[in-house]
N, C-alpha and C positions, 0 to 999 in steps of 0.2 A: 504494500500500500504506500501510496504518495500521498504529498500535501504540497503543490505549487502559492506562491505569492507572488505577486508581479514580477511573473513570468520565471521564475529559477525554483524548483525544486528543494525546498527547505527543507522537509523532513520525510525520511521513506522508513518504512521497516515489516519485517516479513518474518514472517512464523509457520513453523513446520519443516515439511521436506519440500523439494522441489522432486526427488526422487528418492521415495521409503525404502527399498531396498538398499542402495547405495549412503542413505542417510546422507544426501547434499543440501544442507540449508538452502532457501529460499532468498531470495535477495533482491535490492530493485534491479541487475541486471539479468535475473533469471526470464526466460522466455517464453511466456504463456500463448496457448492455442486463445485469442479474445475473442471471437468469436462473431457477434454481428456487430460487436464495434467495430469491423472493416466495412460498413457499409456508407458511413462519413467519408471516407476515404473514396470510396466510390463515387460518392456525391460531387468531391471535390473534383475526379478528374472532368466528371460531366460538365460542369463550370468553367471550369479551364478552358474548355475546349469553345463553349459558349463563348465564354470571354476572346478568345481569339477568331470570334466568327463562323467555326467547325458546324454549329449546328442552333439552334433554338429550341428552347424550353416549351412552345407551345408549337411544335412541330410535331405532328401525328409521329408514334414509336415506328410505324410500318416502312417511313422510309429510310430507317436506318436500319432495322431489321426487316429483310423483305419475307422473312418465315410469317409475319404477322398481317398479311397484306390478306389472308384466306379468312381471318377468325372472325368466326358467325358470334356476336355479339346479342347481350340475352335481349335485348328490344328492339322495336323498328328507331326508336327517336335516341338511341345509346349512341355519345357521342363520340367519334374516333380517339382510342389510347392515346396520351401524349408524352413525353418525358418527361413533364411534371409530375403527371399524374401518377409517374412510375414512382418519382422522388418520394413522395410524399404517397406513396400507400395507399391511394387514389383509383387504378386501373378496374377495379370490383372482384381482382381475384379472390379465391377467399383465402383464410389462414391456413397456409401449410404446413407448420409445425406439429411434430417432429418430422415431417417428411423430407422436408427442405434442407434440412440439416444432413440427410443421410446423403443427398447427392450432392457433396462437396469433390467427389473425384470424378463427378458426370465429363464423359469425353464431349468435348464441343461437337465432335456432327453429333451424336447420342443427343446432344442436345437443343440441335439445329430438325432432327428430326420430331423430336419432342413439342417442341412448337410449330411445326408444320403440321403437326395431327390435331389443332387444334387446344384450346386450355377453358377450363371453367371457369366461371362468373359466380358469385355470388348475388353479387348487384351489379346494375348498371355502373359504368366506368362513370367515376367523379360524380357520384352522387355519397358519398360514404368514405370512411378509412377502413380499411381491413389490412393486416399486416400479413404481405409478401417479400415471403423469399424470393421468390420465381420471377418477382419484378424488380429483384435489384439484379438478378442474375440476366436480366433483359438488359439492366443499362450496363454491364460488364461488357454482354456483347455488340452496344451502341457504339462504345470507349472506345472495342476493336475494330468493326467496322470505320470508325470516321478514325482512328488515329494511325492505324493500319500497322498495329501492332497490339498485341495481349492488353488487357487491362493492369497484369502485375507489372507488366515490363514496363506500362508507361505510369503508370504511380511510382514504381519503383527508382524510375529514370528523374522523372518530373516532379515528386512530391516526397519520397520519405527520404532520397538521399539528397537533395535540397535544403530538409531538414534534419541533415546529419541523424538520423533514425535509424544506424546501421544495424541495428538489433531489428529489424523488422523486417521480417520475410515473410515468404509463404508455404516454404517446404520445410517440413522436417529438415530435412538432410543439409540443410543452409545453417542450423542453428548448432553453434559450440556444444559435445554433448553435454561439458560442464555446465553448462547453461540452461539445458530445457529443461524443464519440468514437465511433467508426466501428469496425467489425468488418470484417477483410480475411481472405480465403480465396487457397488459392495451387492455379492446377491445378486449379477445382472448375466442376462447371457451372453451381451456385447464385451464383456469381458472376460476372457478365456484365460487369463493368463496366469500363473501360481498367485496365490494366494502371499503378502509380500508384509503385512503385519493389520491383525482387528479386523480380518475379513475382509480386505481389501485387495482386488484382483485389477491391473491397469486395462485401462482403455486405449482400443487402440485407435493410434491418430488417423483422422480423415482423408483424405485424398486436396489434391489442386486440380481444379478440376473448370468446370462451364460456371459452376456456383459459385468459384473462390471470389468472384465480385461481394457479396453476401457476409461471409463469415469466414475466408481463408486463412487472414492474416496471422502472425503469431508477432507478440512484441514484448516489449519489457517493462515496469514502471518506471524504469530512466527513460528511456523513448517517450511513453506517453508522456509524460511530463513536458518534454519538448513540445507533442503537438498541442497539447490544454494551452502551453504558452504561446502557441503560435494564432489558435483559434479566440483567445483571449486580448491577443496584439489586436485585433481587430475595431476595438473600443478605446479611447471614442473618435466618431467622426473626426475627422483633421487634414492639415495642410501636411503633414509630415512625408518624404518619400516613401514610395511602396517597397517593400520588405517581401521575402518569400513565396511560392510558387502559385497565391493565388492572392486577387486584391482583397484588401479590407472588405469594400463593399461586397465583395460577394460573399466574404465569408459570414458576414454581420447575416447578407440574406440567406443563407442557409439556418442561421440558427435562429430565421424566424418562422414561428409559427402557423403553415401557409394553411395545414387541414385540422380543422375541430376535430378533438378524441373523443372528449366527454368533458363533463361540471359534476361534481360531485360536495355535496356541502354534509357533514356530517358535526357534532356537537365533541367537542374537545372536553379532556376532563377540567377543567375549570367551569364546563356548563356552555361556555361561547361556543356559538355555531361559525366552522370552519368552512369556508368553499375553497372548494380545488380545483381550477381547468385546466387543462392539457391538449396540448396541440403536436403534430408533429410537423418539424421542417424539410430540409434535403437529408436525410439520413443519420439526423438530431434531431430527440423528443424536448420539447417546453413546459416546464411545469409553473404554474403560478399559485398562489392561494397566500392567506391571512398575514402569514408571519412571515410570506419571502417573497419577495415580487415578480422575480425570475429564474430559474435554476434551468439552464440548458444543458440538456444529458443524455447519453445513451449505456445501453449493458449489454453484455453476450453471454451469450449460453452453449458449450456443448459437452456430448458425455465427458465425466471429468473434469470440467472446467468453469470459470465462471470470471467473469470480469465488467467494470463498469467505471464509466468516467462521467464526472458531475463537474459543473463551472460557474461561476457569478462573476458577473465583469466589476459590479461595485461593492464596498464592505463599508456599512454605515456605520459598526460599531463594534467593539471586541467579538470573536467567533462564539456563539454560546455551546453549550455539553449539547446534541444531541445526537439522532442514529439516523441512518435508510435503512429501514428492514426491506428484505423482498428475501428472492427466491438464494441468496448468497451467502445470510446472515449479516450481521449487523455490521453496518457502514461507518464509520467517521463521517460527516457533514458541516457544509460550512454553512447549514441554511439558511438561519431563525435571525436577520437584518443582514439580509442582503438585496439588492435592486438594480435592474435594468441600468448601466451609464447611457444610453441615450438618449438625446434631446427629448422625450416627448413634450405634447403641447402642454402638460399642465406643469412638467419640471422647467418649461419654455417658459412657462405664464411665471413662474415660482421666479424664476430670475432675471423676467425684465421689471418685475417689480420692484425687486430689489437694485433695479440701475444697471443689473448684471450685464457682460458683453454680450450684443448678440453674434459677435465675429465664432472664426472658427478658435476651437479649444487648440492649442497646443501641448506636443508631448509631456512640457511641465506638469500639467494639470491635470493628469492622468489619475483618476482614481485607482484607488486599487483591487486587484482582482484577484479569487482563488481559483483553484480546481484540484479536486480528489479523483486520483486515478487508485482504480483498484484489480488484481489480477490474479485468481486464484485454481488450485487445484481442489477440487472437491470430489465429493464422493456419495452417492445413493445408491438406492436401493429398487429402483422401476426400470421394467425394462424400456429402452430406448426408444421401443417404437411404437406404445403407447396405443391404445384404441379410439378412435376417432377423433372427432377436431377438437383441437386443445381449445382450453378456454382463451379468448378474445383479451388480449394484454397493453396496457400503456409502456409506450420506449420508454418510459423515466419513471424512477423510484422518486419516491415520496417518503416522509417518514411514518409510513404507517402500512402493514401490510397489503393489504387488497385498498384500492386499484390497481397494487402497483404493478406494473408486467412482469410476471413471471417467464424465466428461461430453463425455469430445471431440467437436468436432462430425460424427465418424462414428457415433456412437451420441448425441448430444448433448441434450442438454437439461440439481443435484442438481440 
């Protein structure tokens, strides 16, 4: 686990093994399978590309992917898939977890044919959010199409070695073995492997595959840490040169809020009634409610594994003690007074009142911002592949169990 401050990794530390039989502590440079926290990263390159003119965000999915130019769509007035739509979880596929999780080593025609037979609907496209795997593994092969190479190759080219992230790959077999850590199952039968201390048999690691757009990635809490800081450079607004593989402003737009999840308002133990809404952006969930104005974050799920990364760009006052529970166990959190740094109209109203400048802010005045990155090996007891559709999950933890999305590896895979 990390703890970023305006932008440098101030405190990390790790507990347990990274691998039980070998007994290799755990460390911020151990190498965790994160799981659909590679689907920001995907996000990112689809922007990139935007940003250089490659393609548009409301441009039908079909002509970048011409497998999807056949698919019978559940109504006559459903309107054509777009890259947005794919962004933000939008298209009407339904939830394919845990399924989505198992074809991480899908061979690209396997999966060029796969979409040529067509794909289900739940609801009409961009009427709803449902959370797809299958449409992030769409924009993996948007990536390759327009950039006319892989999607790992060109994040890996374009974006994580950019940001000095050399801990971050996609294969196994790229990672120091000193380094990886190992995912273990207890009781499962994706787990074959001897039994290695407390009933715990490893899991074995997933394929690179059509999916690895989705959840391929493997990285470190030294790495994330870098990107929290890189996503968090992005506040506030300003005159300053641009810095890193994608601009401020597009990164501020991805960690905006573009598809309603849900409002949930429930009564807090002091009696006060809570509301919570959540949105999700380009391949970042947004969470809002009573005590924290913005917390932009996503988590990964798979067997063995579990990881999640949480950010506030402003800190109004000392961090106070609390948790993110979800499907991981309990989180460290910077939550309870922190808020949006920018401009909105009534923070606008707040300081032309006060005579405040309306010019652009400069990097002096740069509030300051956290982020918790977390990355773990875990261990259950269900098997992997689970009966029917897992229940319907928010990308971001909250401090309270349900709503929050769950990734276990019974439904696993944010």
């Amino acid at each position: 686990m990390g703890f970023v401050l305006d932008g440098k990794l101030v405190w990390s530390k790790g507990w347990g093994y990274a691998d039980v039989a070998r007994k290799v502590p755990a460390d911020a440079d151990t190498a965790f399978r994160i799981a659909s926290m590679t689907k920001s990263f995907t996000a990112l390159a689809i922007l990139r590309l935007r940003d250089e003119g490659k393609l548009a965000l409301d441009d039908p999915a079909a002509r970048y992917v011409p497998e999807l130019s056949a698919l019978r769509y559940p109504t006559r007035d459903s309107p054509p898939i777009t890259v947005r739509m794919l962004l933000t979880h939008g298209a009407g596929f339904p939830e394919d977890n845990p399924w989505g999780d198992l074809q991480l080593g899908m061979p690209r025609d396997a999966f060029s044919e796969f979409v040529s037979r067509g794909l289900a609907f739940s609801h009409a496209p961009d009427s709803g959010f449902e959370y797809s795997n299958t449409g992030f593994a769409l924009l993996g092969r948007i990536v390759e199409n327009v950039a006319g190479t892989t999607n790992e190759e060109y994040l890996t080219r374009n974006v994580l070695r950019p940001l000095a992230m050399t801990a971050t790959v996609w294969r196994q077999s790229d990672v120091p073995p000193e380094h990886l850590a190992r995912g273990y199952g207890r009781k499962r039968p994706s787990a074959p492997g001897p039994v290695v201390g407390d009933g715990l048999r490893e899991e074995p690691q997933l394929g690179d595959g059509a999916y690895a757009a989705m959840g391929g990635l493997y990285s470190s809490v030294r790495d994330l840490a870098r990107y929290a800081a890189f996503q968090l450079a992005a506040w506030p607004p300003r005159d300053d040169p641009e810095e890193g593989p994608l601009r401020r402003n597009s990164r501020r737009e991805m960690q905006r809020g573009w598809r309603h999840g849900g409002l949930t308002v429930r009564r807090a133990p002091s009696g006060d009634l809570n509301a919570r809404a959540w949105s999700y952006g380009y391949g970042l969930g947004s969470a809002e409610w009573c005590e924290a104005n913005l917390v932009v974050a996503h988590g990964g799920g798979l067997p063995g594994f579990g990881s999640y990364i949480a950010t506030s760009t402003r800190l109004r006052s000392e961090l106070s003690r609390s948790f993110l529970r979800g499907t991981y166990g309990p989180l460290p959190s910077c939550r309870a007074h922190t808020t949006r740094s920018e401009s909105s109209s009534r923070a606008g109203t707040r300081r032309s009142r006060r005579g405040a400048s309306t010019g652009p802010r400069s990097s002096t005045s740069r509030p300051r911002s956290c982020a918790l990155t977390s990355t773990s090996c875990r261990a259950s007891s269900e098997p992997a592949g689970g009966k029917g559709r897992s229940r319907r999950r928010t990308p971001c933890a909250v401090p309270r169990t349900s709503p929050a999305r769950r990734e276990s590896s019974t439904s696993s895979s944010p």
